[in-house]
N, C-alpha and C positions, 0 to 999 in steps of 0.2 A: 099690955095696954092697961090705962088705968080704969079699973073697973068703974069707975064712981057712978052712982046712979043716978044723978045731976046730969052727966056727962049723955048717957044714954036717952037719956028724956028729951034731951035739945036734938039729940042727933032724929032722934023718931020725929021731930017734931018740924025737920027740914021738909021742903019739898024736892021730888027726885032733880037730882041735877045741882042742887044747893050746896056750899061747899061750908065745911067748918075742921079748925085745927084743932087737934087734941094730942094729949101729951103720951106717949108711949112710955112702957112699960116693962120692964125682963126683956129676957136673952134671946128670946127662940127665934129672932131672926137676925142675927149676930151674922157676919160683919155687912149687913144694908140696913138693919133698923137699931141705933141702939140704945138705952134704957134714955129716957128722959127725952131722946128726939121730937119735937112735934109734927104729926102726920094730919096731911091735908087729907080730909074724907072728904070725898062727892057721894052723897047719897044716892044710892040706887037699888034694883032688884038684883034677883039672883040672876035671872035669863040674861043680864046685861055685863057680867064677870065672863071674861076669854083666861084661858089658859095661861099665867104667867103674871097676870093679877096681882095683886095683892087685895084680898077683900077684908072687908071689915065682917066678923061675923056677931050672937050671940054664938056662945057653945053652949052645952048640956048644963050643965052647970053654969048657966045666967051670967058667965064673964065675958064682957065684951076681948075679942082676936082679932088681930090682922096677921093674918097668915098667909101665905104663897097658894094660889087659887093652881093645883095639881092637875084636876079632870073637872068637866063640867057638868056631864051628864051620868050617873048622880055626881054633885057638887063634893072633891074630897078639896082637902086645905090641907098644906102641910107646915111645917117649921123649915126654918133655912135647911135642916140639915134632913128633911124628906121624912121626918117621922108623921104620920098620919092622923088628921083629928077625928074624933067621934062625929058623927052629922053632925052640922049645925040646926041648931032652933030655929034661928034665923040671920038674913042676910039684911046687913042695916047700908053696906054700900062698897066703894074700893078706895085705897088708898090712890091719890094720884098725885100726890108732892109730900116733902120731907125737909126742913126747917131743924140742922144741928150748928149752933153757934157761929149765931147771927148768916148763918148761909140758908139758900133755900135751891132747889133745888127740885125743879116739873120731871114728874116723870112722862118722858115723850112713847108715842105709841111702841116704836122701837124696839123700847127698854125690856118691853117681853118676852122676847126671844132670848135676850140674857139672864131676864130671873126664871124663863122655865125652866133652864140648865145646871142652877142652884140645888135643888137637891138629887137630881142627879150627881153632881159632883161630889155632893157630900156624903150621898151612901158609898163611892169610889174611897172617898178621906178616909169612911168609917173603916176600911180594911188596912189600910196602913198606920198601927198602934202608936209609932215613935212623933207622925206627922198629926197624928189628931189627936194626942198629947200636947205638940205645940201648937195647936188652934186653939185648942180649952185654955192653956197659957194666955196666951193672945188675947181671945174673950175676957178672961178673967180681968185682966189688966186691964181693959179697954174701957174700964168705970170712971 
């Protein structure tokens, strides 16, 4: 996500339910978000994030995430491939569309049933060396 602290200011500056695009940033959620994507934020609270999510958060470290919403109660976040964040600071909303050349693209309620299974699947990748060898290919390439 791009940090920018412009970007941040507007998004705090929404009312819950207000929607704003912002340009995403690195890999970590490789192959559903990738670098330069624009992600429709709806601002909201944390109590308002379900399982399968994607929220927007701050982390420890003041960078704004959108990372896969894991568990609710406490609030974990992971990356596509189920590695786990530090708390967040705070929750600025969830992503719920996704805009990569000139497509866009709502994510319906649905859709979370199949991004909670994401890193589940990807801790499964993590065990087979030669297949998650060629995902990091893939990723890589995918610039």
């Amino acid at each position: 996500m791009s940090g920018d602290a412009r970007v941040e200011a507007l998004l705090r500056a929404l009312h819950p339910g207000q929607r704003m695009w912002v340009r995403a940033g690195g890999k970590s959620l490789w192959p559903l978000v990738l670098d330069a994507d624009q992600l429709l934020v709806e601002r909201g609270a944390e109590h308002e994030l379900k399982r399968g999510d994607i929220g927007l958060i701050v982390d420890q470290r003041g960078q704004l995430v959108a990372h896969l919403v894991d568990q609710v109660h406490p609030l974990v976040t992971v990356s596509s491939v189920g590695v786990p964040d530090a708390p967040a600071k705070e929750v600025l909303g969830k992503i719920v569309g996704l805009r990569r050349k000139g497509v866009t693209l709502r994510f319906p309620r649905g859709s979370r049933l199949l991004m909670r299974q994401l890193p589940r699947a990807a801790k499964l990748l993590k065990r087979v060396v030669l297949l998650r060898a060629f995902v990091h290919l893939l990723r890589d390439r995918s610039k």
